[in-house]
Steps between C-alpha positions, in 0.01 A plus 500: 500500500740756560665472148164541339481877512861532409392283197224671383711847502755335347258389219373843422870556398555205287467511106331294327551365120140499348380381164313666258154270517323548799175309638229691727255319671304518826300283759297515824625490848246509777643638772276530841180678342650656195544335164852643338611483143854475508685549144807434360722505238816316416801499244580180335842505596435529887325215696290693744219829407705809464242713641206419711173703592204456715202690449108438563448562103572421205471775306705692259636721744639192666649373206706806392626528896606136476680517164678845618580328802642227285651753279721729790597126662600367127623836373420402137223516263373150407469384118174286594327459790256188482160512733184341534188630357443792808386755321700754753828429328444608164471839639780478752734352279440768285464801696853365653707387238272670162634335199813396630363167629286249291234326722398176436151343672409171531506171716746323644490237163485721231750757538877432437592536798295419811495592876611201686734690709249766584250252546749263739577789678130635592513083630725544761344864611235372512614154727670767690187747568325233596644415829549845573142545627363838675720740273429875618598649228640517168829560579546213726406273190768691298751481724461139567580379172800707448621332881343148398 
């Protein structure tokens, strides 16, 4: 435990090597009484999401914070960014990135390059959430996965 903070600042500090495609997607935590939406995005050349959000929506607004988020954390403009059909990213993608970045929709079988690692990640935050009954707040469940 008391390397974890050190960690995490350390982290913040560290740069990463990202790819050009990208993959956004999003799922449901419950935590106590509130339903989340936590999004991601990842690189294809890094195992774990670059960028995380949580949010009670998932709107448009939400998408273009997540993929500026993704964007400051990357510190590059991706070539495509792959999502499923959530109408929210064609707007945030675009309001972001303009016509810098192609976006590609579909599902996880019929686009060239699918979300496993998104998808296996949301898996274990999801195992993880679980156990961690009685949340208070949001930032309890964010700051448990970065720990976990």
């Amino acid at each position: 435990m008391r390397y974890t903070k050190a960690a995490i600042k350390d982290a913040k500090y560290t740069n990463i090597k990202v790819g050009g495609v990208w993959i956004a997607d999003e799922t449901v935590l419950k935590l106590d009484k509130d339903v989340h939406v936590c999004s991601g995005t990842s690189s294809t050349t890094i195992p774990l999401p670059a960028r995380l959000r949580l949010s009670l929506t998932r709107t448009t607004k939400d998408a273009q914070a997540l993929m500026q988020g993704a964007f400051n954390r990357a510190g590059k403009v991706p070539r495509i960014i792959y999502t499923d059909k959530l109408a929210a990213y064609l707007d945030g993608i675009e309001l972001t990135f303009g016509a810098d970045t192609q976006h590609r929709q579909g599902s996880p079988f019929d686009i060239g390059s699918n979300n496993n690692l998104i998808e296996r990640f949301h898996s274990t935050l999801k195992s993880r959430t679980e156990i961690m009954r009685g949340m208070q707040k949001t930032t309890t469940a964010a700051s448990s996965w970065r720990a976990g």
